[in-house]
C-alpha positions as CSV (number, residue, x, y, z in Angstrom):
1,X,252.9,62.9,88.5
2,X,252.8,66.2,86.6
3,X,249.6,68.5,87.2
4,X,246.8,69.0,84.0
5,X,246.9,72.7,83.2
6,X,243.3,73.4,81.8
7,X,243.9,76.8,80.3
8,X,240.5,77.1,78.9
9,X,239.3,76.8,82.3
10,X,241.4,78.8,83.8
11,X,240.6,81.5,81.3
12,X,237.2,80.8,82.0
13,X,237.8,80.8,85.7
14,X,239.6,84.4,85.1
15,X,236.7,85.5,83.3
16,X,234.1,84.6,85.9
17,X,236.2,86.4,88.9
18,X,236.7,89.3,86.7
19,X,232.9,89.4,86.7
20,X,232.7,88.9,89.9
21,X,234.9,91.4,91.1
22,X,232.4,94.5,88.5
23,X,230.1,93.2,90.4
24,X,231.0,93.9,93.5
25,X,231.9,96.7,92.9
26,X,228.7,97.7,91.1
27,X,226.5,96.8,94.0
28,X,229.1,98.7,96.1
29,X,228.4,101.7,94.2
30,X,225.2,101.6,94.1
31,X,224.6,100.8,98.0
32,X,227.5,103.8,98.2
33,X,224.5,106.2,96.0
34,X,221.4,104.8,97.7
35,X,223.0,106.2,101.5
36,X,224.1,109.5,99.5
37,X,220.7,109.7,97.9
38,X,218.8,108.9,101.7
39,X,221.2,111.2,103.6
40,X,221.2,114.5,104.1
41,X,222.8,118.2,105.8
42,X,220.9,120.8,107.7
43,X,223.4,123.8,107.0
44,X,223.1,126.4,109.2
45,X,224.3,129.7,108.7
46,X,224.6,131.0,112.1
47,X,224.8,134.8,110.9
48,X,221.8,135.0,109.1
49,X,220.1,132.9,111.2
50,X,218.7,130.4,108.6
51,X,218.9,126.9,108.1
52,X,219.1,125.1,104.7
53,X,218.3,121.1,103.8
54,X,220.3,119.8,101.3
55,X,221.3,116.2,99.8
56,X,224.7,115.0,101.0
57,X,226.6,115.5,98.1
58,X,225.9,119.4,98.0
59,X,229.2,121.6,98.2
60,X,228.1,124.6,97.4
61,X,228.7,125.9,100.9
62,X,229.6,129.5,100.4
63,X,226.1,129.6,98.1
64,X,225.0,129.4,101.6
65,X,226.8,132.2,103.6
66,X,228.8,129.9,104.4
67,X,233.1,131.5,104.9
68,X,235.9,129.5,104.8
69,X,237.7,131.3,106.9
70,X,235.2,131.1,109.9
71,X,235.3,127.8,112.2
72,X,232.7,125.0,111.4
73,X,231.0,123.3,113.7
74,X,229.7,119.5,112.5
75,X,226.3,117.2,114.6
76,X,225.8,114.5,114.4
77,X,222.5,113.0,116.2
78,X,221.5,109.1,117.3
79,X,218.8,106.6,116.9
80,X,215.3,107.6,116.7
81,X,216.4,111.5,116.3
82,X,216.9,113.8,113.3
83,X,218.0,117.1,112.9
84,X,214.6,118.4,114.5
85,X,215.0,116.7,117.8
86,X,214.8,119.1,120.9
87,X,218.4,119.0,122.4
88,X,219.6,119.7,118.8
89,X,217.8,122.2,117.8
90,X,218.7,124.0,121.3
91,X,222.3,122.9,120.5
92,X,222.4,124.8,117.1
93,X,220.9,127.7,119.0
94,X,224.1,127.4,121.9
95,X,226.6,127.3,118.8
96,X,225.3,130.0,117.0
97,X,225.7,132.4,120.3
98,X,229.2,131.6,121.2
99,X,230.9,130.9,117.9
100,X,230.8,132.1,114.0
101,X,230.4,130.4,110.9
102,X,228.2,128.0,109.7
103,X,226.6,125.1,111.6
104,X,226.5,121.6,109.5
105,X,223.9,118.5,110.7
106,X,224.0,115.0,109.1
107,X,220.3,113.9,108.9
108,X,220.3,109.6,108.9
109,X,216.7,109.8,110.0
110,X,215.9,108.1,106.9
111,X,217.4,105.3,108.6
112,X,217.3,106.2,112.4
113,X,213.5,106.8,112.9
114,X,212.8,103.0,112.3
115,X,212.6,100.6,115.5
116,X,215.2,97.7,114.1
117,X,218.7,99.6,116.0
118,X,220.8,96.3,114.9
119,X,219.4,96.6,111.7
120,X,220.6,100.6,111.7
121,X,224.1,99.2,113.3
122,X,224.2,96.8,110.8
123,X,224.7,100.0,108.3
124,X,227.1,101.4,110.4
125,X,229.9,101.6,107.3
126,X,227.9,103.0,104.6
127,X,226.5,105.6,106.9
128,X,229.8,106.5,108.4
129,X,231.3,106.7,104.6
130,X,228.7,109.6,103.9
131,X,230.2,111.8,106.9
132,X,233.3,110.7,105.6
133,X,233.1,112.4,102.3
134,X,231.2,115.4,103.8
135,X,234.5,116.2,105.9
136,X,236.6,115.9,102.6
137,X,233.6,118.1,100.8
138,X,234.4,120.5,104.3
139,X,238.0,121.0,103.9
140,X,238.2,121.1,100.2
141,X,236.1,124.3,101.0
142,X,238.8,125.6,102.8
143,X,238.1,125.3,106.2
144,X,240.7,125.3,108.9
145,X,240.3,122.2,111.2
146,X,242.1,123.7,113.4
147,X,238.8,125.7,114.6
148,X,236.6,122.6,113.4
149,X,234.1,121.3,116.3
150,X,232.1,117.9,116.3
151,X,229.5,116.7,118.5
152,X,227.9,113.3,118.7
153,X,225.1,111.2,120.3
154,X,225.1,107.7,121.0
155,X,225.1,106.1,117.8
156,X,226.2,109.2,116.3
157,X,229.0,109.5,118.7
158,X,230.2,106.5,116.7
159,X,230.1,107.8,113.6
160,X,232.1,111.0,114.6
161,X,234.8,108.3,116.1
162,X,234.9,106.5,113.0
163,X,234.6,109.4,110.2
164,X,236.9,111.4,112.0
165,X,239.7,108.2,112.1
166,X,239.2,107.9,108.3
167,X,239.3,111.6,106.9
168,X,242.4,111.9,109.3
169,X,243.3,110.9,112.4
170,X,244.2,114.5,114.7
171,X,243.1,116.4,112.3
172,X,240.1,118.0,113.8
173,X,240.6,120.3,116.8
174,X,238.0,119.0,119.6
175,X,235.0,116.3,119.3
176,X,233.0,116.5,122.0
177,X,230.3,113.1,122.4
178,X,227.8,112.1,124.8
179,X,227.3,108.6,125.6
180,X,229.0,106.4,122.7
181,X,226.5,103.3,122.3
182,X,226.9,100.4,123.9
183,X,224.8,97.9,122.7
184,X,226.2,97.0,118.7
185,X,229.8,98.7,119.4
186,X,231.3,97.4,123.1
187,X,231.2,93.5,122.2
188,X,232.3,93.9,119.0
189,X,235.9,93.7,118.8
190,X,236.5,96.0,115.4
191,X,235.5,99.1,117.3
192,X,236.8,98.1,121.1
193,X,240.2,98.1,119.6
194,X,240.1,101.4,118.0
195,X,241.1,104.3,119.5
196,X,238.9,107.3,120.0
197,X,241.5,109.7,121.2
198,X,242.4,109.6,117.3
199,X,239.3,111.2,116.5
200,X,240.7,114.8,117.1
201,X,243.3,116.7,119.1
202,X,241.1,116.5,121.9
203,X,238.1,114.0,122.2
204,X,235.5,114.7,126.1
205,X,233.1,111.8,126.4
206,X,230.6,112.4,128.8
207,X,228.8,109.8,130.8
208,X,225.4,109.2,131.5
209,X,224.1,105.6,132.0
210,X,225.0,102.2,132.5
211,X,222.7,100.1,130.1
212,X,222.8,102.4,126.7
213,X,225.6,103.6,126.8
214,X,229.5,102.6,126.5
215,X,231.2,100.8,129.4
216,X,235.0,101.8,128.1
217,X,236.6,105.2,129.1
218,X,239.3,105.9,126.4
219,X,238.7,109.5,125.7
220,X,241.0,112.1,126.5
221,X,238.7,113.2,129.1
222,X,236.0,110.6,130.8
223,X,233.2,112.6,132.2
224,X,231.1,110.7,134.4
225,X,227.8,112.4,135.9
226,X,225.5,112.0,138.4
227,X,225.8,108.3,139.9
228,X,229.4,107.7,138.7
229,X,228.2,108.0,135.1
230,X,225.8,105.1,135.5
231,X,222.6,106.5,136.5
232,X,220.7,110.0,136.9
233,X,218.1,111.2,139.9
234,X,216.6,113.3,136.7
235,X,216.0,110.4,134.9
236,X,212.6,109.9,133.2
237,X,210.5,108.2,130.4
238,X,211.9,108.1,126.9
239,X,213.6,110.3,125.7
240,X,215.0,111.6,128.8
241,X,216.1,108.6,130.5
242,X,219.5,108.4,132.1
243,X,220.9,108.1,128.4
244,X,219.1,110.6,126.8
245,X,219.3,113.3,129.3
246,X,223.1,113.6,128.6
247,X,222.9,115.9,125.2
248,X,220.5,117.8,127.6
249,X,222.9,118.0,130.5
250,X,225.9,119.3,127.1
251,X,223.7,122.0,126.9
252,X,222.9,123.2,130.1
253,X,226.5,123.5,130.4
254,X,226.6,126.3,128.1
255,X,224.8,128.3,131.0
256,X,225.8,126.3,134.2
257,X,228.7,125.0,135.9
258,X,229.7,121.3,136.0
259,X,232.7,121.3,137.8
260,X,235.0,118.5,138.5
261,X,235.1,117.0,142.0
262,X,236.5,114.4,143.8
263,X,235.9,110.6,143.6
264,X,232.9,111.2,146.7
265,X,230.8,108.0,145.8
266,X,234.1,105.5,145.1
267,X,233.0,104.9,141.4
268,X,235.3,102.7,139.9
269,X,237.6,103.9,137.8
270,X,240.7,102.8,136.0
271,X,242.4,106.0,134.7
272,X,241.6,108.5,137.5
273,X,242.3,112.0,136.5
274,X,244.9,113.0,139.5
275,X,244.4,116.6,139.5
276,X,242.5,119.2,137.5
277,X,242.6,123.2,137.9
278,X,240.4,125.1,139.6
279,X,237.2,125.8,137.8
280,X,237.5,123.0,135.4
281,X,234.2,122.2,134.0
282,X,232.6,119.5,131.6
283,X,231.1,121.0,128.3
284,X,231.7,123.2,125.6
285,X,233.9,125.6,127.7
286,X,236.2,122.9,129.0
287,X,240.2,124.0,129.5
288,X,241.1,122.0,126.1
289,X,244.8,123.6,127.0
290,X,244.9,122.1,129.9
291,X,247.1,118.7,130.4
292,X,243.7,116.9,132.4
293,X,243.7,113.8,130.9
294,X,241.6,110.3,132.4
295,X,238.5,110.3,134.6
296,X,237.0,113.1,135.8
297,X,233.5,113.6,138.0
298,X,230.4,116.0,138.5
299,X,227.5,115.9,140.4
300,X,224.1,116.2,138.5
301,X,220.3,117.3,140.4
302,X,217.3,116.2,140.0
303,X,215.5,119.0,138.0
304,X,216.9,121.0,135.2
305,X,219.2,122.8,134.6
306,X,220.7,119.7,136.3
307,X,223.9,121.1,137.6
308,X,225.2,120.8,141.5
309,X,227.9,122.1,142.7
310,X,227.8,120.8,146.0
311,X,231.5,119.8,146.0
312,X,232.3,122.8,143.9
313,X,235.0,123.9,146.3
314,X,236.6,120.9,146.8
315,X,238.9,120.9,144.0
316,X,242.3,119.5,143.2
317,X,244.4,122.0,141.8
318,X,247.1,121.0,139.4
């Protein structure tokens, strides 16, 4: 028995996916422009001192100050934060005093200030496309990402993972995040496959806490403070808990010390770091050049600036 070949409802049915399909797209574009309209950039120009809001589709960088031939540096903050937040703000000011050029800080609090953090994971994508296109704006400026820098919090950690793996895997020189997410990101099988290390030439992750942040260690480095990266004696209400106390840890590392030591409290680990050399030290300063690669540990105190370097001379030397 031969099949009935309707054409006019197959023209009809061609028609209606055609429609479909504009659409789709349509409300894609549009959801694309409502998360470019709600987005923005704190630019700061690190010479002049001065910081300028704009929407996320400015590229008028050198209107700004900005040079192309200085390095860039690129924030991006976490839930319930903004651009204005404390440990960024001090952040900017850290930048500013050990590198040039201008300073560039993606502001989601439009979505981020609100309570529902599924609902702001469930966003994930459209946020993450906006950074995406601000690194293409960045390098279409002329920047070298070579001398690029990206740091990222929590939920903003994965967004630097994920913009970074989409503009261009290895392209940037060093990402630097503190505590990736957990909740939203570790159970869901779409990000535990992908690879962080691709986010740049060299991607730290440093380790705070055991219940907001990430249980994986895939970085190139794996920094876990205080109480094997689980727990900290400095730990306090919102927002410094053992979680939140990490970006503040980053910064005191500008000023202080955090030196690797050995595995002293048996924290399980899975990709020890076997040796290090001597003075190697979580943060901003960190021996990118050197071949350290896996877990590392540093003790953390109770009070700021949070460093101890109790074990500092107990190093193992490469």
């Amino acid at each position: 028995m031969g099949a009935h070949f309707d054409r006019s409802g197959l023209g009809r049915f061609v028609l209606m996916a055609i429609i479909a399909s504009t659409l789709e797209m349509t409300v894609v574009a549009q959801d694309a422009s409502f998360y470019t309209n709600l987005i923005t950039f704190a630019i700061h120009n690190s010479e002049q001192n001065v910081t300028t809001n704009v929407v996320s589709d400015f590229e008028d960088f050198e209107a700004l100050g900005c040079n192309s031939s200085d390095p860039f540096a690129v924030i991006v903050h976490g839930w319930k934060e903004s651009c204005q937040t404390e440990w960024l703000v001090d952040m900017i000011g850290n930048l500013s005093n050990v590198r040039s050029g201008c300073i560039y800080c993606m502001n989601y609090n439009n979505f981020s200030r609100h309570d529902d953090y599924f609902g702001l994971v469930r966003q994930f994508l459209p946020i993450s496309e906006v950074l995406v296109t601000k690194l293409h704006q960045l390098e279409k400026f002329g920047y070298d990402f070579n001398d690029g820098y990206m740091f990222g919090f929590s939920y903003g950690a994965h967004l630097a993972f994920d913009s970074l793996r989409r503009f261009g895997p290895g392209k940037l020189a060093a990402l630097d995040v503190c505590e990736p997410a957990g909740p939203g990101f570790d159970g869901e099988q779409q990000y535990r496959e992908k690879d962080p290390k691709e986010a740049a030439k060299n991607v730290q992750c440093i380790h705070t806490s055991d219940n907001y942040g990430t249980h994986e260690r895939k970085c190139h480095q794996n920094w876990n403070l205080g109480r094997c990266g689980k727990s900290q004696d400095a730990a306090g209400p919102y927002p410094k808990g053992s979680h939140g106390l990490c970006p503040y840890i980053y910064n005191s590392a500008f000023k202080y010390d955090f030196l690797a030591m050995p595995n002293k409290q048996n924290c399980e680990t899975k990709r020890l770091a076997p040796a290090w050399p001597k003075g190697f030290r979580m943060g901003y300063f960190m021996d990118r050049k050197s071949d350290v690669i896996g877990d590392l540990f540093a003790a953390t105190s109770r009070e700021y600036p949070y460093f101890d370097n109790t074990f500092a001379n107990e190093v193992n030397e490469v």
